[in-house]
N, C-alpha and C positions, 0 to 999 in steps of 0.2 A: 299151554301156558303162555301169555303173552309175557314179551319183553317188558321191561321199564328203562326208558332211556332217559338218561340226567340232561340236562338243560340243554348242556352245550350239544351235546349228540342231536339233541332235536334239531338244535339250532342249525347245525351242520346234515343235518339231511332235508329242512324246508332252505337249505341254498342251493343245494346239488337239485332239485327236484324240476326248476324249471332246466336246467342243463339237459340230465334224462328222457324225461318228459314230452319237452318242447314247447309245452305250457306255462304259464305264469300260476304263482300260487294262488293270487284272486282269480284267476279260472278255476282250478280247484274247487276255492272255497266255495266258489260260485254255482260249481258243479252237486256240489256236497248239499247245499239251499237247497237248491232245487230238484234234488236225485228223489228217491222214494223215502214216504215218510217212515223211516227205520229209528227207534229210540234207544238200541243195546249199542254202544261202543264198536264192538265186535259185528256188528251186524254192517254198521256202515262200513269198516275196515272192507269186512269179504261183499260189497257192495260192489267198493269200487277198485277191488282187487280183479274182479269177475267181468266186473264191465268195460274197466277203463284199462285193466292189462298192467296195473301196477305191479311195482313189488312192495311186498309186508308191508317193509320200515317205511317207504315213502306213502303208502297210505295209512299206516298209523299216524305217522306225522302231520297227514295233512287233515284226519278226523281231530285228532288233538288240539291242532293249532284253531280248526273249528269252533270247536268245543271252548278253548278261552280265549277263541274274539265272541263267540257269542254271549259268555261271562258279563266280560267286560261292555258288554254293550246295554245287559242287561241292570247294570250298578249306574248306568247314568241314567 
């Protein structure tokens, strides 16, 4: 069963992520664009859990934050 984290949690795990990481989030999201074309939530999570060595919460967070910039990109 996945977690649901409330805003500020997210908010506070895409800050610590390039800390961890060593990456910038727009490499992330960039990574995520261009990774395999997977459409389940959950698919792209264990994507880049698998490949890129994350943990959970910081690739949930950074499919999520995916998921509403592409939103919002798509309403303009």
């Amino acid at each position: 069963m996945s977690q649901v984290f409330s805003e500020e949690t997210h908010r506070n795990l895409l800050a610590r992520i390039p800390q961890c990481t060593g990456r910038e989030i727009s490499d992330w999201l960039r990574a995520v664009e261009d990774g395999p074309s997977l459409f389940r939530f959950e698919e792209k999570v264990s994507w880049l859990r698998h490949e890129h060595n994350l943990a959970y919460g910081h690739a949930k967070a950074i499919v999520h934050e995916y998921g509403l910039r592409r939103a919002a990109r798509n309403l303009l």
